[in-house]
N, C-alpha and C positions, 0 to 999 in steps of 0.2 A: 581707165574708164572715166569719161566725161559726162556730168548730169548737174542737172538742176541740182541746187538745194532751195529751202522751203521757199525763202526771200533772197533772190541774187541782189538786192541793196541793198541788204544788211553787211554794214561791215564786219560787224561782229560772229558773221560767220564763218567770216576768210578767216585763212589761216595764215600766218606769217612764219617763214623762214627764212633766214639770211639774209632776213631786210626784203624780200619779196612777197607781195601777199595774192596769194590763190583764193578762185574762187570757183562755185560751183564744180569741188571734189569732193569721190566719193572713196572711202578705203575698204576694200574689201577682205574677205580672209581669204584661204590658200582653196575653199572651195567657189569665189568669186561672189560671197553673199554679203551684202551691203554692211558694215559692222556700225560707222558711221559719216553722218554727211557732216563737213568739215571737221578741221581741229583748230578750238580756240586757243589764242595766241597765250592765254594764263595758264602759267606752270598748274597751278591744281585741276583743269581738267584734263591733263595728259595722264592724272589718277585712272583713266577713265580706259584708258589700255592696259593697267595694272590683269585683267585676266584674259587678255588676248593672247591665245598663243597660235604657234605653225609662223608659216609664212604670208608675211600680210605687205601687198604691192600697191602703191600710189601711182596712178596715171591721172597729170593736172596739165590742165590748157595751155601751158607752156612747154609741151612735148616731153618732159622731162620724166623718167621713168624711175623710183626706187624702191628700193624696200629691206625691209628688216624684221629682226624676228622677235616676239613678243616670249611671254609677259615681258616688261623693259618697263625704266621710269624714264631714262633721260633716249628721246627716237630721235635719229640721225638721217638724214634721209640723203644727203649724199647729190646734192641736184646740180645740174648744168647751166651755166649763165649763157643768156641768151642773149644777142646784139640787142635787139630792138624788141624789146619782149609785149610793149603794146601791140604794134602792129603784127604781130607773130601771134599772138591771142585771141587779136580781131582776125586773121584766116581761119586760126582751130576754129573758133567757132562758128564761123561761116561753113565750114567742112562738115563739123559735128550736125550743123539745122541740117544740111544735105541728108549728111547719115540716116537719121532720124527722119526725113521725109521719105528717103529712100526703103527705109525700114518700113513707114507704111504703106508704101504706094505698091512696091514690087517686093514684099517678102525679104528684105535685102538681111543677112547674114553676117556676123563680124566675123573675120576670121582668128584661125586658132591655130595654137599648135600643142599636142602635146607628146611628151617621153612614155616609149613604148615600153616601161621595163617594170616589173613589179617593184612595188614599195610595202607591200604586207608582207611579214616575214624577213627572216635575212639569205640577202644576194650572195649566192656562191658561186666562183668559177668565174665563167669566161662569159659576158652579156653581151649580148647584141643592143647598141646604144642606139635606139630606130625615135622619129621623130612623123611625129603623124600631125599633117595638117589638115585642119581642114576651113573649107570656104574661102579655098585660097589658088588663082590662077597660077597653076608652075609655071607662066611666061612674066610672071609678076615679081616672082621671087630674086632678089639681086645680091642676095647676101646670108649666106648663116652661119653662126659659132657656137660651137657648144663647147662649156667650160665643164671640168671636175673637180672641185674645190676651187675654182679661180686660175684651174694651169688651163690653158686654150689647148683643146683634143680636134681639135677639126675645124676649119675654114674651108668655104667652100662655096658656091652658087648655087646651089641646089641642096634639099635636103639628104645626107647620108642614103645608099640605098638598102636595101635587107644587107646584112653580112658583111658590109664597109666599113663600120664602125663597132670594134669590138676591144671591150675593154675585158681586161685579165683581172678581177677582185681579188686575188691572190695576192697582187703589189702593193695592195692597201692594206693598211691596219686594220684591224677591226673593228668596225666603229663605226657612226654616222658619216655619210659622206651626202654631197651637193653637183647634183645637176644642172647647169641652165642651158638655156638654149634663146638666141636673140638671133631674129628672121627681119631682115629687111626686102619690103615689099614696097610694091609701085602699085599704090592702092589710092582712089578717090577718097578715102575718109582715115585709113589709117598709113603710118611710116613704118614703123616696128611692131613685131608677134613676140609675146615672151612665153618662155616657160620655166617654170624652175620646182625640183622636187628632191629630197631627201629620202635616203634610200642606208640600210645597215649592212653590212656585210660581216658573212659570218663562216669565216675559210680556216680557222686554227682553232686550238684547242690546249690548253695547259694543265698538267698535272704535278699537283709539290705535296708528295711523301714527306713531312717529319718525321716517320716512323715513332710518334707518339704512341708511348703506353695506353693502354687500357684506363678507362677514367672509371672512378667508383662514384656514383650518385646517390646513393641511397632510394628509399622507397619500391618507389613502381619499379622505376628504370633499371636498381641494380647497377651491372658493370656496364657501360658502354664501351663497344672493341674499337677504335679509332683507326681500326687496320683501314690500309687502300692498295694493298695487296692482293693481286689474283690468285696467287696460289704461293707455298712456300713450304719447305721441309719442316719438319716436327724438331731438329736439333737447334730452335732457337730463344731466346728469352730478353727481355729486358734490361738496358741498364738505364739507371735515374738518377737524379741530382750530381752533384761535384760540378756543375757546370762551367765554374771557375779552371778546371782540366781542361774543358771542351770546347773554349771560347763561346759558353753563353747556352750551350747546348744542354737542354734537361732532360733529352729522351734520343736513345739509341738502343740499336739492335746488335746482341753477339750472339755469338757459337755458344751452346754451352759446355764442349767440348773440342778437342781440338780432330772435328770432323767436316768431311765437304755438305754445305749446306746451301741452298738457293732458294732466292726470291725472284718471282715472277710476278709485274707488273702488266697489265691491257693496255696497249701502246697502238691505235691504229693508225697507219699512215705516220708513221713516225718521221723526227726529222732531227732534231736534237735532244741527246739526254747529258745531266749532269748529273754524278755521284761525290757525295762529300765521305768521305772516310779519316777513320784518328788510327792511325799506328805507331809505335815505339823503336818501327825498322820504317824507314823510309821506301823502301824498296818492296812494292807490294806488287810487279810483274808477274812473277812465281804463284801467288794466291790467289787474284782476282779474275775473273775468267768473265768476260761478258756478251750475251748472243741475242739474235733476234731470230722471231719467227714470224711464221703466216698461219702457222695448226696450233703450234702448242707443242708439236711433236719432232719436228724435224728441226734443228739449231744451224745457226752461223755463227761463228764468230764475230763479233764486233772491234776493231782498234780501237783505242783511246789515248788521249794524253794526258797522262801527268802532271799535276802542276800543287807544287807545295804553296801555300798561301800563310804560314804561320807554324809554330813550336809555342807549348805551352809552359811554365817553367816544371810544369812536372814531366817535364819529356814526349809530350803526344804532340805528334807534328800532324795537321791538317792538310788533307791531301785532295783535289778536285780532279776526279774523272770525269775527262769531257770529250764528246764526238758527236759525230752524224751518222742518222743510216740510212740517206736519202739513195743514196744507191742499191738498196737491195728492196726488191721487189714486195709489194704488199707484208707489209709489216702487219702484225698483231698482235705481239708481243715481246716485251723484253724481260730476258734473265741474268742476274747477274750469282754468282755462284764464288766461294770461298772454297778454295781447295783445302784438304787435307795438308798437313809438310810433318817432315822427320821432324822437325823442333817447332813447338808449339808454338803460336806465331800470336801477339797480344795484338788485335785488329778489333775497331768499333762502325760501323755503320751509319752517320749520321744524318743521313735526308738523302731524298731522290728527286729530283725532276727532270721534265721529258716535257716535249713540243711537240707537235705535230699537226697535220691539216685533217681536215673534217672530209670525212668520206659525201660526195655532192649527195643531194635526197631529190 
């Protein structure tokens, strides 16, 4: 955006970067509101974006386009050197008085473009990446890119249509992510449209069992249950401290008997779970039984693999159950289940976790 500031002969309201100094720039924030006109060239009033935040874009008379994101102390602005940047300054703004006569004479309109996708809330699934201009001739248009995170998702002459552009937020972490979109047009007062917006996606979901004891608080509170267990047989109880045994481990779940007993976790849409176990037989095939469901009611069995990660010197060898149930249909739960054996079998329990995607809403 190109404007006046108060006094364009002040030099002290240009702004100097990399040895070039701008004038009559305005910086606005991510809703296009004026924050302010110039930035002077002394380190202490760049204080002065110390509570800007979002996205805040520099459009300065030398065509050059940047931006970056606040609060910040030290702003980088990343600009384009220009051959002849007097004579390049004297057309912007011979174009810009146009604009701006144009603007009064005939209603004239800047053109826009904006990302058609929500930014309230987190993005799940599969978006349609739609790009909405406006005030803008589609014979005019010669160029557009839309970036996500800075990887290039589309090159093209024309803007994406409904349903051309669609992106999978499943591939992504979950986390903040970055749209831009840069339109080159064949316009009397402008060259480039930009857009650029941040958007969260929220497609997974994580669950870590400690199977931490029962904490005692006193007062109001009493015992607080630390359980995160859906459901679970009545043949089980606690064991605490010795963690020097467990490699560090202060709370685990046994039998308290040598009987079949199961814990039932709320797993939806599951996709990886790991179980940590401490046994004195390595060999815990024959015991451990693990299934998933969709009710509650009807079981699968689940595979797992094995993997020892350590021996303690008291004899408890750490054991890591690990698999996927990305293959079986609507998941909602997982069980895992301690069989019964002729000879009492010394097994301990020591944490659970499970992954999985978030059902869309």
């Amino acid at each position: 955006m190109i404007s006046e500031i108060s006094d364009p002969a002040d030099e002290q309201m240009a702004s100097r970067v990399g040895g070039i100094t701008f004038k009559n720039v305005v910086v606005v924030d991510e809703r296009e509101r004026p924050v302010l006109a110039g930035i002077p060239e002394y380190k202490e009033a760049l204080k002065a974006f110390a509570n800007i935040s979002g996205g805040i874009f520099v459009h300065n008379p030398f065509g050059a386009w940047a931006e970056w994101d606040g609060p910040t102390e030290d702003i980088d602005l990343r600009l384009q050197a220009i051959a002849e940047p007097k004579a390049f300054h004297a057309e912007l703004l011979e174009r810009f008085e146009k604009g701006r006569a144009a603007a009064r004479d005939a209603a004239y309109s800047w053109p826009a473009a904006r990302f058609d996708i929500p930014t309230v809330g987190g993005v799940q699934g599969v978006v349609d990446v739609g790009v909405r201009l406006s005030n803008v001739d589609p014979e005019s248009v010669k160029q557009v890119e839309i970036r996500l995170n800075n990887d290039l998702i589309y090159s093209g002459s024309s803007a994406p249509d409904i349903g051309q552009l669609l992106v999978d937020t499943r591939t992504l972490p979950d986390g903040r992510h970055t749209l831009t979109a840069t339109i080159v047009v064949d316009d009397e007062y402008v060259d480039e449209i930009h857009d650029r917006i941040s958007f969260m996606t929220r497609n997974f979901w994580v669950l870590h069992d400690e199977l931490n004891a029962p904490r005692e608080v006193g007062g109001w509170f009493g015992v607080i249950d630390l359980s995160r267990t859906y459901e679970e047989s009545a043949g089980w109880e606690y064991s605490t401290g010795r963690d020097d045994e467990f490699f560090g481990d202060i709370s685990r779940k046994v039998r308290k008997a040598n009987t079949a007993e199961y814990l039932v976790w709320e797993t939806p849409l599951l996709d990886e779970f790991t179980l940590t176990v401490y046994v004195k037989d390595a060999a815990v095939g024959d015991i451990v039984e693990l299934a998933v469901s969709s009710d509650g009611e009807d079981w699968q069995p689940v595979s797992y693999t094995v993997t020892e990660t350590g021996r303690s010197t008291q004899g408890w060898h750490r054991l890591l159950l690990t698999g996927n149930a990305v293959e079986y249909d609507d998941v909602q739960f997982f069980k895992a289940t301690l069989r019964a054996a002729e000879d009492p079998v010394e097994i301990q329990l020591g944490e659970a976790r499970f992954s999985g995607t978030r059902r869309q809403e």
